[in-house]
C-alpha positions as CSV (number, residue, x, y, z in Angstrom):
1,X,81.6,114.6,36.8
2,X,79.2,116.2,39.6
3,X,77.3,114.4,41.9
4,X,74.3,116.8,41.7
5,X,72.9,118.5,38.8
6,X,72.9,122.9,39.7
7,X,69.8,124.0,40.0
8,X,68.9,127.9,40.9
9,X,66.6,127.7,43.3
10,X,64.2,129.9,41.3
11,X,63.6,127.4,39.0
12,X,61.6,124.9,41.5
13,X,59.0,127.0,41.9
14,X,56.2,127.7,38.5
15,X,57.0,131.4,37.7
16,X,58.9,132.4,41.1
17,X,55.6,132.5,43.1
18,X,54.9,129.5,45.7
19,X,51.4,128.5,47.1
20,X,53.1,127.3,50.2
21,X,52.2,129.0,53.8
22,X,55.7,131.3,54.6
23,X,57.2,130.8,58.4
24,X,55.8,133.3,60.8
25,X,59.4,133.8,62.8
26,X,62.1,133.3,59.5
27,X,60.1,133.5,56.5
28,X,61.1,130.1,55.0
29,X,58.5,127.8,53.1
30,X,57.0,125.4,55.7
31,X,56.9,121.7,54.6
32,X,53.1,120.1,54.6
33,X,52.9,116.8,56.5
34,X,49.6,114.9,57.4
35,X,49.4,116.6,60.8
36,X,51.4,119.6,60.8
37,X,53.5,122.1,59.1
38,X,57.2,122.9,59.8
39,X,59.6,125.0,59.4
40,X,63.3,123.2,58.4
41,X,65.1,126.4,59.1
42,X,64.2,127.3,62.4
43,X,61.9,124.3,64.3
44,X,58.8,126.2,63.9
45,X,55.7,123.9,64.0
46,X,52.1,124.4,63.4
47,X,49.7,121.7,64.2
48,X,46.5,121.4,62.0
């Protein structure tokens, strides 16, 4: 048995299209947080 259920990562997201602000230097989703946003990928961070 799998640990994880296999998800394609086109599925997350409501028709393929995000709302979410893209990363200026990689072009990855940033994550929201109260003060920021943040790119995982590279460190990129954009304070609001």
């Amino acid at each position: 048995m799998a640990k994880h259920q296999k998800v394609q990562i086109w599925e997350k997201y409501d028709g393929g299209e995000s709302a979410g602000e893209k990363c200026p230097r990689c072009g990855s989703f940033l994550a929201e947080h109260e003060d920021r946003k943040s790119c995982g990928k590279c460190g990129y961070t954009k304070h609001s």
